[in-house]
DSSP file (Angstrom, degrees, kcal/mol; ACC not computed):
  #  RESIDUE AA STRUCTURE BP1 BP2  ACC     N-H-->O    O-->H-N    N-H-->O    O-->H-N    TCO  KAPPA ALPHA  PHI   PSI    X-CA   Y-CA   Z-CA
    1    1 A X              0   0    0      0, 0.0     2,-0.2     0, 0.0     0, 0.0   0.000 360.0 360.0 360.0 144.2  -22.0   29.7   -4.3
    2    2 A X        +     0   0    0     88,-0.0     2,-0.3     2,-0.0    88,-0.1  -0.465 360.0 172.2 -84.2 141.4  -18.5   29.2   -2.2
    3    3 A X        +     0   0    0     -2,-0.2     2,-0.2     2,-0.0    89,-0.1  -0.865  21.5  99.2-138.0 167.8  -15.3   30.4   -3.7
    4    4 A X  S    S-     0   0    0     -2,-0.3     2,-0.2    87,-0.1    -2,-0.0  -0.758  74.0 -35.9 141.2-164.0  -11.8   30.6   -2.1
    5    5 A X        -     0   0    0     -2,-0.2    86,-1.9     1,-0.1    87,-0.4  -0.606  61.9-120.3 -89.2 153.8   -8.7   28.9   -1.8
    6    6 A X  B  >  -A   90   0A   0     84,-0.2     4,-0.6    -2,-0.2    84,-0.2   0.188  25.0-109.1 -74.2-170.0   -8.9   25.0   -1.8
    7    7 A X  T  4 S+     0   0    0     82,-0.7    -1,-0.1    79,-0.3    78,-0.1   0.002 121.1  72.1-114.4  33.1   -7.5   22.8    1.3
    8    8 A X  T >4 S+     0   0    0      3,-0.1     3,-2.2     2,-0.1    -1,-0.2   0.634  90.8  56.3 -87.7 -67.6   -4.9   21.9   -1.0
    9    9 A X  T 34 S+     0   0    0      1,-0.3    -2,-0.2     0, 0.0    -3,-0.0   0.734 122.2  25.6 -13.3 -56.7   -3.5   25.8   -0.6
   10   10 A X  T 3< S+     0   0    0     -4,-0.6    -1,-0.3     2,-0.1     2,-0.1   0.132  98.1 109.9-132.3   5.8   -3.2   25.3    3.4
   11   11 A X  S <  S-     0   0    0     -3,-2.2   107,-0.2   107,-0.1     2,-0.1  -0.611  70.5-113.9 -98.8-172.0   -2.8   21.8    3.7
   12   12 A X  E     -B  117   0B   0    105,-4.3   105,-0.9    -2,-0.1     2,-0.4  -0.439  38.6-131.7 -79.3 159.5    0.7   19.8    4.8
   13   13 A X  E     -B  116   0B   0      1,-0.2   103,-0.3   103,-0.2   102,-0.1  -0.738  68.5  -0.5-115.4 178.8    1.9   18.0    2.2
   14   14 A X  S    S-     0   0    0    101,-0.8    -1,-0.2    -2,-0.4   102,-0.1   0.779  79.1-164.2  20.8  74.6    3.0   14.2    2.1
   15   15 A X        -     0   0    0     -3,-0.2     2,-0.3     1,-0.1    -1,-0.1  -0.008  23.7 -97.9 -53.0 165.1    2.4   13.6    6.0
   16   16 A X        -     0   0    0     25,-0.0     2,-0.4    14,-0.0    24,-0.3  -0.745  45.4-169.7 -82.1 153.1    4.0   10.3    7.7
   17   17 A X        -     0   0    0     -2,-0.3     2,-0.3    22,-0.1    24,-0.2  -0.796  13.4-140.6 -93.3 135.4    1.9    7.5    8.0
   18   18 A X  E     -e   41   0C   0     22,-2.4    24,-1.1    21,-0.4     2,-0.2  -0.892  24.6-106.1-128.8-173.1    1.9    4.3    9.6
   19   19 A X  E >   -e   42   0C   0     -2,-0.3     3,-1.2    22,-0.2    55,-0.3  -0.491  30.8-118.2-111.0 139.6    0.8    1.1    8.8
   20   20 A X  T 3  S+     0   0    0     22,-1.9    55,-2.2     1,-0.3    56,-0.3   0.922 114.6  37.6 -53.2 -36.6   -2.6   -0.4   10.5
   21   21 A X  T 3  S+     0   0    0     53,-0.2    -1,-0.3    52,-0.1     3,-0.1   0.215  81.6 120.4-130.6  43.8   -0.6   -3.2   12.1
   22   22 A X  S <  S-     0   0    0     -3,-1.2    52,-2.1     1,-0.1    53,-0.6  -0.108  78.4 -98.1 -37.5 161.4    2.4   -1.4   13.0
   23   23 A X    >>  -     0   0    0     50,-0.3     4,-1.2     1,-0.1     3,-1.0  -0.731  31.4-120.0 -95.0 162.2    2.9   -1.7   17.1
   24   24 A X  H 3> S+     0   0    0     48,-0.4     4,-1.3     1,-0.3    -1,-0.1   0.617 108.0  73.0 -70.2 -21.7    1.6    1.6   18.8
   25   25 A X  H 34 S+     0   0    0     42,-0.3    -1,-0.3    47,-0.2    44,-0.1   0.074  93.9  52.7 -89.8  29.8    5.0    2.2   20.2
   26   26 A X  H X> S+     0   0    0     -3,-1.0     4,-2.4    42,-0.1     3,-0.5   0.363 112.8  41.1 -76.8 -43.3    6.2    3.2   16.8
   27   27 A X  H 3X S+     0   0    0     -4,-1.2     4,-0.7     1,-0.2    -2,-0.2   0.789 112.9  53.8 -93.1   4.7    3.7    5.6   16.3
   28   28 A X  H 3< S+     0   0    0     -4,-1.3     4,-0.5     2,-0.1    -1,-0.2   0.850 111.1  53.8 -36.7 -56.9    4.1    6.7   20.1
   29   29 A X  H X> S+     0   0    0     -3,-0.5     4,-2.4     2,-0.2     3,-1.0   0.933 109.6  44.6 -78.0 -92.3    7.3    6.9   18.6
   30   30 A X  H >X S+     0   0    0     -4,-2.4     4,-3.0     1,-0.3     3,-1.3   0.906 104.9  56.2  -9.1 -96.8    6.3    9.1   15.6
   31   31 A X  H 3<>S+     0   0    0     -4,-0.7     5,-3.8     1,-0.3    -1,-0.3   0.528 109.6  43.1 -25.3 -43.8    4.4   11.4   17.0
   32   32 A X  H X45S+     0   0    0     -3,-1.0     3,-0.8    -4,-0.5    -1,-0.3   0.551 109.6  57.8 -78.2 -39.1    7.0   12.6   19.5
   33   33 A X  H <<5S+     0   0    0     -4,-2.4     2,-0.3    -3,-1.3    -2,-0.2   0.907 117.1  32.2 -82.0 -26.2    9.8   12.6   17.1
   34   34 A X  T 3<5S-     0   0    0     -4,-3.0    -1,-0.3    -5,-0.2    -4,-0.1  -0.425 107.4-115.8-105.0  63.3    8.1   15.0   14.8
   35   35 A X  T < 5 +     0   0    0     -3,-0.8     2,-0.4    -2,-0.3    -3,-0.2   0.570  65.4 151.0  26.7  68.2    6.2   16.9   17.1
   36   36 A X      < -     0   0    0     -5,-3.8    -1,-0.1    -6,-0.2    -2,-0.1  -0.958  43.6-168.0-132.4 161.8    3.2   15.8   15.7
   37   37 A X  S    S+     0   0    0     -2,-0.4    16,-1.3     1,-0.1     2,-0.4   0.747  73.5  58.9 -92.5 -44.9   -0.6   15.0   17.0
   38   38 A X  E     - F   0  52C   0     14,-0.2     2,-0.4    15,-0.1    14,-0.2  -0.902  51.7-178.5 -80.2 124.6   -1.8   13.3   14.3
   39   39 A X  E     - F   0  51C   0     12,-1.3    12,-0.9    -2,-0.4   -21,-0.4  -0.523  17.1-148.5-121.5  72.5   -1.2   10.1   12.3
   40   40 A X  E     - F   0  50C   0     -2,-0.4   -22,-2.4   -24,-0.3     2,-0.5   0.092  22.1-143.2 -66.1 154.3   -3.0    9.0    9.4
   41   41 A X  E     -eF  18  49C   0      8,-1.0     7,-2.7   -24,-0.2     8,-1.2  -0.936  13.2-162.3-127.0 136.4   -3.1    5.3    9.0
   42   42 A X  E     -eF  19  47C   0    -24,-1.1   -22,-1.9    -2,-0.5     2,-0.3  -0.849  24.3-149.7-143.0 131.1   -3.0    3.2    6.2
   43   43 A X  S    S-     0   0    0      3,-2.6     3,-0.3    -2,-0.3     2,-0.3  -0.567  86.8 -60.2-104.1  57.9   -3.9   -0.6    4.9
   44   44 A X  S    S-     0   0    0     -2,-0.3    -1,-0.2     1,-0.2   -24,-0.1  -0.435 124.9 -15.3  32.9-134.9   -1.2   -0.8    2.2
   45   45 A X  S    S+     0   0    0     -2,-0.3    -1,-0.2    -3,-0.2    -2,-0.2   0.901 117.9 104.3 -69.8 -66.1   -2.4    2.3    0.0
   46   46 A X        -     0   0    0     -3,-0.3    -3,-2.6    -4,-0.2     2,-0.4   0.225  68.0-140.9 -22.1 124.5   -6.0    2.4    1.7
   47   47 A X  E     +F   42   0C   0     -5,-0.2    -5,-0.3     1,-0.1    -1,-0.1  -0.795  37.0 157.1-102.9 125.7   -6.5    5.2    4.1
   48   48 A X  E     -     0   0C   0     -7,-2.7     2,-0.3    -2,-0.4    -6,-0.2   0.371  51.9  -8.9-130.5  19.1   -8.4    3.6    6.8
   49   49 A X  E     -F   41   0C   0     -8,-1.2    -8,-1.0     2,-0.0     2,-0.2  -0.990  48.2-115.6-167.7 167.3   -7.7    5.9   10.1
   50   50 A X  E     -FG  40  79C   0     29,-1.0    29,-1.5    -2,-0.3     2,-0.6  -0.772  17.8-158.0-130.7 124.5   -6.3    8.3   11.9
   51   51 A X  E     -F   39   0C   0    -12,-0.9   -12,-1.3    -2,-0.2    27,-0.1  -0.863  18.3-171.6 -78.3 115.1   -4.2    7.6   14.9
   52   52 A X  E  >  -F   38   0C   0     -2,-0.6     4,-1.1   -14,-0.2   -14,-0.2  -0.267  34.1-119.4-112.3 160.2   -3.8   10.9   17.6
   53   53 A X  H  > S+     0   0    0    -16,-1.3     4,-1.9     2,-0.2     5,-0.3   0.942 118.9  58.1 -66.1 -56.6   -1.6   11.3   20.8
   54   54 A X  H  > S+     0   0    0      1,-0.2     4,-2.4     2,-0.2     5,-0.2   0.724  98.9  53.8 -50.6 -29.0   -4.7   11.8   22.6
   55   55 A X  H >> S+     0   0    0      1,-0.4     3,-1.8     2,-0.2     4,-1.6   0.965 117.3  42.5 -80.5 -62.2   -6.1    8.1   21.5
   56   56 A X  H >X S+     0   0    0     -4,-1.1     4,-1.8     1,-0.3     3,-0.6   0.847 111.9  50.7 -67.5 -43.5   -2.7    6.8   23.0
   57   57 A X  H 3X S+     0   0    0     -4,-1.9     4,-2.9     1,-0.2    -1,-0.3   0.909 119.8  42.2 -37.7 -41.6   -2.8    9.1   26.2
   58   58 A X  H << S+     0   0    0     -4,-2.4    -2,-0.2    -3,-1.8    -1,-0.2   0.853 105.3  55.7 -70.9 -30.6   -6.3    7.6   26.5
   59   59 A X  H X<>S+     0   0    0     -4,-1.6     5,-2.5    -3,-0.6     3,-0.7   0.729 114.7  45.5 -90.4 -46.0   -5.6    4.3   25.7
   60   60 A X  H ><5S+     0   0    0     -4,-1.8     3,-2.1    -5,-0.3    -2,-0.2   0.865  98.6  61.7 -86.4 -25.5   -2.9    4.5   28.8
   61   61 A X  T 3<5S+     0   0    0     -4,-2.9    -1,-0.2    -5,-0.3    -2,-0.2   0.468 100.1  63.8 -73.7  13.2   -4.8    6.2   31.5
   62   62 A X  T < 5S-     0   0    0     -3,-0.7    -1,-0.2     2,-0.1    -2,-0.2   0.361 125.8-104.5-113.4   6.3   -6.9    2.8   30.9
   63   63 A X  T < 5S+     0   0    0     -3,-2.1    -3,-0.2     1,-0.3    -2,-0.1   0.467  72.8 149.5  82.8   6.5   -3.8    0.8   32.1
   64   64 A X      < -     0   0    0     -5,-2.5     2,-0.5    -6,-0.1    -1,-0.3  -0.584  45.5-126.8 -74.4 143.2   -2.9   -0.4   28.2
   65   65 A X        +     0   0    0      1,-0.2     7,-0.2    -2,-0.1     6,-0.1  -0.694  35.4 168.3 -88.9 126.4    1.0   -1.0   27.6
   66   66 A X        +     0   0    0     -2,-0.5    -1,-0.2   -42,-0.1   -38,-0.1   0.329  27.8 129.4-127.2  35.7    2.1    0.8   25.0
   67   67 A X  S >  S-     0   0    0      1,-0.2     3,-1.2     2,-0.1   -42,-0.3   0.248  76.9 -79.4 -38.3 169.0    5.7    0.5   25.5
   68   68 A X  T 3  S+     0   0    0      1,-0.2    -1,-0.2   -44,-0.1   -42,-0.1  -0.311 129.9  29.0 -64.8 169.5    8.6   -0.5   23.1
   69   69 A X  T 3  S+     0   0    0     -2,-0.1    -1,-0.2    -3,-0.1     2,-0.1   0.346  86.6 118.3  52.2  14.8    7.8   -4.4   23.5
   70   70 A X    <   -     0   0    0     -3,-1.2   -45,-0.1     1,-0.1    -1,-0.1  -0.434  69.4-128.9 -77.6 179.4    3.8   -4.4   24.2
   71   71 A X        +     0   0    0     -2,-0.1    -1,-0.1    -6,-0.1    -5,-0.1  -0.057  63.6 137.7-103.8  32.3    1.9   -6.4   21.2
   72   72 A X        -     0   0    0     -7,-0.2   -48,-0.4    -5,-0.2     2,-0.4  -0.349  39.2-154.6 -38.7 139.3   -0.5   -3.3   20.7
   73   73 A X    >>  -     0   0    0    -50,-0.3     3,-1.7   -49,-0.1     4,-0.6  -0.992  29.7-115.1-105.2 144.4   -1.1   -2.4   17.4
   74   74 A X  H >> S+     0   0    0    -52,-2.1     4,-2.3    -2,-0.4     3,-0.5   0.877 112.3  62.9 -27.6 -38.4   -2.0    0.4   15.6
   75   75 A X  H 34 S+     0   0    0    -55,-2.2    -1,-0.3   -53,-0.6   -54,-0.1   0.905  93.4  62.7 -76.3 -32.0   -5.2   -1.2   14.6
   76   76 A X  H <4 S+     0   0    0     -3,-1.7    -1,-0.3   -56,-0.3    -2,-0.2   0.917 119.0  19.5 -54.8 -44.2   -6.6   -1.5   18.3
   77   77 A X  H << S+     0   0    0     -4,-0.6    -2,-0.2    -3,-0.5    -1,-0.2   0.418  89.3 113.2-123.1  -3.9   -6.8    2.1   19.0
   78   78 A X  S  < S-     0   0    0     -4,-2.3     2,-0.7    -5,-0.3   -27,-0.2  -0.444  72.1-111.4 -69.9 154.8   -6.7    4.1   15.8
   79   79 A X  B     -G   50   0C   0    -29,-1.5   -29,-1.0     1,-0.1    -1,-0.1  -0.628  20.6-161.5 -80.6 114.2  -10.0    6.0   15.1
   80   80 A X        +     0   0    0     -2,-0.7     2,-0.5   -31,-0.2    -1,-0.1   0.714  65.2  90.8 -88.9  -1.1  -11.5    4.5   12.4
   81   81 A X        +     0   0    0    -31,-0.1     2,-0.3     2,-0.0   -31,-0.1  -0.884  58.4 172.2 -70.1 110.8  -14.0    7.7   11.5
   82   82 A X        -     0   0    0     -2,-0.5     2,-1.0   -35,-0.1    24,-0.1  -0.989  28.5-145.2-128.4 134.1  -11.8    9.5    9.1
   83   83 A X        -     0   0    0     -2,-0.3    24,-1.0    22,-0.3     2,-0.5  -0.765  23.2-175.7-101.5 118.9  -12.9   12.4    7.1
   84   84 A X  E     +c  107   0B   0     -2,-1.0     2,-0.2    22,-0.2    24,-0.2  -0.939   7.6 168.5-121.7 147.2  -11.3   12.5    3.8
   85   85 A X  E     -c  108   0B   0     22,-1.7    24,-0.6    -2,-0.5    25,-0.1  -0.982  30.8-102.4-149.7 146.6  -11.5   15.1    0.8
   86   86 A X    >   -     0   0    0     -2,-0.2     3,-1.5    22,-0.2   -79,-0.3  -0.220  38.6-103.6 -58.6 152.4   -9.7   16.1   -2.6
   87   87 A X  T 3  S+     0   0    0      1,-0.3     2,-1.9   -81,-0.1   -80,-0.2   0.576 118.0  48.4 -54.9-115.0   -7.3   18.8   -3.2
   88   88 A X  T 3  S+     0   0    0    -82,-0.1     2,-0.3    20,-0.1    -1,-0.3  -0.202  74.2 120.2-101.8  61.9   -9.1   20.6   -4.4
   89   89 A X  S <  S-     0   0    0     -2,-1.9   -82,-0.7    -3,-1.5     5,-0.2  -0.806  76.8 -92.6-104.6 129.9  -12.4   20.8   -2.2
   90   90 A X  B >>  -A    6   0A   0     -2,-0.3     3,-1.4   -84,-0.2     4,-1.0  -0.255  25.6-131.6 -88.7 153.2  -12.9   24.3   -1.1
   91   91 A X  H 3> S+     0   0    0    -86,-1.9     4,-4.9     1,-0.4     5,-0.4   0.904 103.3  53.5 -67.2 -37.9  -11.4   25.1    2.2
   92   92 A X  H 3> S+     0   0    0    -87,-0.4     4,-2.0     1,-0.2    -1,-0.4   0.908 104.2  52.3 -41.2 -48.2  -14.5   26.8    3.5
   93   93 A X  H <> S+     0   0    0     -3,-1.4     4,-2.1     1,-0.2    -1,-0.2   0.811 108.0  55.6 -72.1 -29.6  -16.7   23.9    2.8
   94   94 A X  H  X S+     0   0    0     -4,-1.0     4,-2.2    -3,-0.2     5,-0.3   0.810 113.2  48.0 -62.0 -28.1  -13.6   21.5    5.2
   95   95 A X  H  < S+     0   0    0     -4,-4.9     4,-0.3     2,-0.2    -1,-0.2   0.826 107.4  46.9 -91.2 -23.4  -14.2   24.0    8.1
   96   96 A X  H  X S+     0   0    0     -4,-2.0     4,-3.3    -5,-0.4     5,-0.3   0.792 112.5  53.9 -52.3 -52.1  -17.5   24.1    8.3
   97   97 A X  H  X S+     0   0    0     -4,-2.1     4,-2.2    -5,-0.3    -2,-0.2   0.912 109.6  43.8 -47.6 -51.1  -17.2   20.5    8.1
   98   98 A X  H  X>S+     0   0    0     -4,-2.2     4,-2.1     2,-0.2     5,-0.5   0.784 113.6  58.8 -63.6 -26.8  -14.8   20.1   11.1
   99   99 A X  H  45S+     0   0    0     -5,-0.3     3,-0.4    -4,-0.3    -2,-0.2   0.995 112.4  33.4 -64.9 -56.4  -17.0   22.6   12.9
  100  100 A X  H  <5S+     0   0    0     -4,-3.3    -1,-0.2     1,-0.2    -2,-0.2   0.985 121.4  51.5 -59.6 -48.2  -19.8   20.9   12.8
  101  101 A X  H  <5S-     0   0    0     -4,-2.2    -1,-0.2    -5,-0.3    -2,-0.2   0.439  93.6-133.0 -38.0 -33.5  -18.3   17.9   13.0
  102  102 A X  T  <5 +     0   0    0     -4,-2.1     2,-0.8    -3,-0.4    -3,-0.2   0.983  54.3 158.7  50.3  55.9  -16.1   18.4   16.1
  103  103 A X      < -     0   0    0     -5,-0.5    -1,-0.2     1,-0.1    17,-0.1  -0.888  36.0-159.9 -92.8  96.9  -13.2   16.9   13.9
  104  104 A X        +     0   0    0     -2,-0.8    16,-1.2    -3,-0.1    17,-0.3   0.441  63.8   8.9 -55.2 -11.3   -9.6   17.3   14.5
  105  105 A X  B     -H  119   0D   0     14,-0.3     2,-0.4    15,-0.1   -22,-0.3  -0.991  52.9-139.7-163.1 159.2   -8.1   16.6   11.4
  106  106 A X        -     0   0    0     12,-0.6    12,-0.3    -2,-0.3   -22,-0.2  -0.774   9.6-145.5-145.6 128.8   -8.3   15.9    7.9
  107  107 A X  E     -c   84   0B   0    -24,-1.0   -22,-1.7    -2,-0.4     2,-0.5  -0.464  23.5-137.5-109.9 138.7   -6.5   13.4    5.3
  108  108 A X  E     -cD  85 116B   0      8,-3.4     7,-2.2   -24,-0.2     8,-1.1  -0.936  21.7-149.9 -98.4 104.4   -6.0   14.9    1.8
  109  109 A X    >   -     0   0    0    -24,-0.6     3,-1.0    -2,-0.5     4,-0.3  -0.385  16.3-174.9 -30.0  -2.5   -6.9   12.3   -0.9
  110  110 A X  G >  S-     0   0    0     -2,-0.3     3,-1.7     2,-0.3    -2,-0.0  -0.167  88.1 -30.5 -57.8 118.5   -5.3   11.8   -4.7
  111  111 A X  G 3  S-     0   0    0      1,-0.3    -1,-0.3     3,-0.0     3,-0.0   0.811 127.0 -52.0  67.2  40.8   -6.7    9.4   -6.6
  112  112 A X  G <  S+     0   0    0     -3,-1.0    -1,-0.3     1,-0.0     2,-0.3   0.601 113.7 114.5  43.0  43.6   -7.3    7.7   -3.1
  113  113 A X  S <  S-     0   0    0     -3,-1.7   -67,-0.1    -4,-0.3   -68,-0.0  -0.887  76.0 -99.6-133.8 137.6   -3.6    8.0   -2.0
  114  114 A X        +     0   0    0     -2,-0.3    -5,-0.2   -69,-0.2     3,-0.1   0.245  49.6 157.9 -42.9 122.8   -2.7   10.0    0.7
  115  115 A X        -     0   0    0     -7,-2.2  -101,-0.8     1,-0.3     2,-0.3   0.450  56.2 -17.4-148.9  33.1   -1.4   13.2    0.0
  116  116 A X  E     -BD  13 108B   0     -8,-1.1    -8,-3.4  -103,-0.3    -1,-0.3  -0.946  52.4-135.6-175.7-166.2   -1.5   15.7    2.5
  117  117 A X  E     -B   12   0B   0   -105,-0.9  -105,-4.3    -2,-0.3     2,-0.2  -0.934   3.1-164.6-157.5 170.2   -3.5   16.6    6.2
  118  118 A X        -     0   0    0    -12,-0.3   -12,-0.6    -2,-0.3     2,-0.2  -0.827  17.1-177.9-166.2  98.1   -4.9   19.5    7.3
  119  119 A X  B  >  -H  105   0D   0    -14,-0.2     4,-2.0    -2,-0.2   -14,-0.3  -0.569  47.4 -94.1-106.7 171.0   -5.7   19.5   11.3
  120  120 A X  H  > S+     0   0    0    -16,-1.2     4,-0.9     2,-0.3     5,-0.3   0.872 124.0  56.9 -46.9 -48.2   -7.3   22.1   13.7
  121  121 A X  H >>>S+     0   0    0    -17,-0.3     3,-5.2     1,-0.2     4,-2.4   0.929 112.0  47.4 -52.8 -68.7   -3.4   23.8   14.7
  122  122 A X  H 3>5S+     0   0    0      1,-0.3     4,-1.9     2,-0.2    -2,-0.3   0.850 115.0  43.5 -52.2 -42.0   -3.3   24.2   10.9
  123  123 A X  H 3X5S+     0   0    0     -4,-2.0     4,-0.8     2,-0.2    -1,-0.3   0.650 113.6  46.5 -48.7 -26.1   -6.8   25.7   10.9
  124  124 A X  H <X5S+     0   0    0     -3,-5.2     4,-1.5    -4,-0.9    -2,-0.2   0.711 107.7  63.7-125.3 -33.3   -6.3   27.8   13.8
  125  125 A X  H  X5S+     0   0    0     -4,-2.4     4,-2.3    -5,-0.3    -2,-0.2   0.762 104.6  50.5 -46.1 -42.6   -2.5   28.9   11.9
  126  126 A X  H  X<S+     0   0    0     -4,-1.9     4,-3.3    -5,-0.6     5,-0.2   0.946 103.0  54.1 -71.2 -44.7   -4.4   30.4    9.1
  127  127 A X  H  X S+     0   0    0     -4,-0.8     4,-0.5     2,-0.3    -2,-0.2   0.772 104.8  51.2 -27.7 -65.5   -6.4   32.1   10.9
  128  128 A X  H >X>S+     0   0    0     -4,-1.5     4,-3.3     2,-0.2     3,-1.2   0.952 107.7  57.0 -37.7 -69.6   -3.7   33.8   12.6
  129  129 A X  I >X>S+     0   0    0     -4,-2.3     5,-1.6     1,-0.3     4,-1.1   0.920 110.4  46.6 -65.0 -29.8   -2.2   34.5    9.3
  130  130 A X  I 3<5S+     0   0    0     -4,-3.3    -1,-0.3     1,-0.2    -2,-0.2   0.631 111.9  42.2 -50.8 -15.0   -5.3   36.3    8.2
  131  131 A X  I <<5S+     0   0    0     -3,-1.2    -1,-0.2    -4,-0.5    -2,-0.2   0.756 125.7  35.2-106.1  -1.9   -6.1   38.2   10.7
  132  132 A X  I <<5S-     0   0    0     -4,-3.3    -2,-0.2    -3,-0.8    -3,-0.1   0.427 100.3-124.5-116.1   0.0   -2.4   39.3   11.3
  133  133 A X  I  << +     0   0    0     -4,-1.1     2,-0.4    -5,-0.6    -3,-0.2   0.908  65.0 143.6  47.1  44.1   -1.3   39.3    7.3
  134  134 A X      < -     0   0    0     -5,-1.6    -1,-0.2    -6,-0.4     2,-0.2  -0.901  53.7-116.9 -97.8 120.9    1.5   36.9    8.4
  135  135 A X        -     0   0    0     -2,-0.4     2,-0.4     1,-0.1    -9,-0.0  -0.526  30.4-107.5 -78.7 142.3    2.3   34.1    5.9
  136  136 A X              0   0    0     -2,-0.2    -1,-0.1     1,-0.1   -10,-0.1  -0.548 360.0 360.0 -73.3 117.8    1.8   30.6    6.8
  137  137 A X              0   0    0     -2,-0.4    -1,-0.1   -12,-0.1    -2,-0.1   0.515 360.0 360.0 -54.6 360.0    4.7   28.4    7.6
């Protein structure tokens, strides 16, 4: 049986969000002002996505505007395969999961509203602090 600390332990807590039909240059936007990769996306309280820099990198090398003033919306390019789990689902069993999985990220659940994520940097941060006995920012 698996023991250890839960993905509650290592995840971020109360990410940002945006809204499904937000424009993509807000979360363009987002992303860049908090030096973030990941965006989970939301349908009032429903977590129904995640929206990435890559999706929008990709999304432009295809000729799509995502400028201040396109009408893009979130909801055109967010990924709608999201893996969600509860605080307290143990951490081993999320990393195995992303492994297999080839998953970049993962949105942390209470009582189905978002409260935290827990992406591959963060994954790859722990790690670190294990192997170096460095505490995790």
């Amino acid at each position: 049986m698996a023991s250890g600390p839960s993905i509650e332990s290592v995840m971020t807590s109360y990410p940002y969000s945006i809204a499904i039909d937000d424009h993509i240059s807000s979360a363009k936007t987002m992303l860049a002002q908090f030096k973030i990769r990941h965006l989970p996306v939301k349908e009032g309280d429903k977590l129904v996505g995640v929206i990435t820099a890559r999706d929008i990198e990709r999304a432009e090398n295809c000729g799509i505007d995502t400028s201040i003033g396109s009408d893009i919306l979130v909801r055109k390019l967010h990924s709608k395969d999201v893996y969600v789990v509860a605080p307290d689902e143990l951490l081993v069993n999320v990393l195995n999961h992303m492994a297999d999985h080839y998953i970049g990220s993962v949105l942390i659940a209470r009582n189905g509203k978002l409260a935290g994520i827990f992406t591959f940097t963060d994954a790859c941060r722990y790690c670190v602090g294990l192997l170096t006995g460095a505490k995790r920012d």
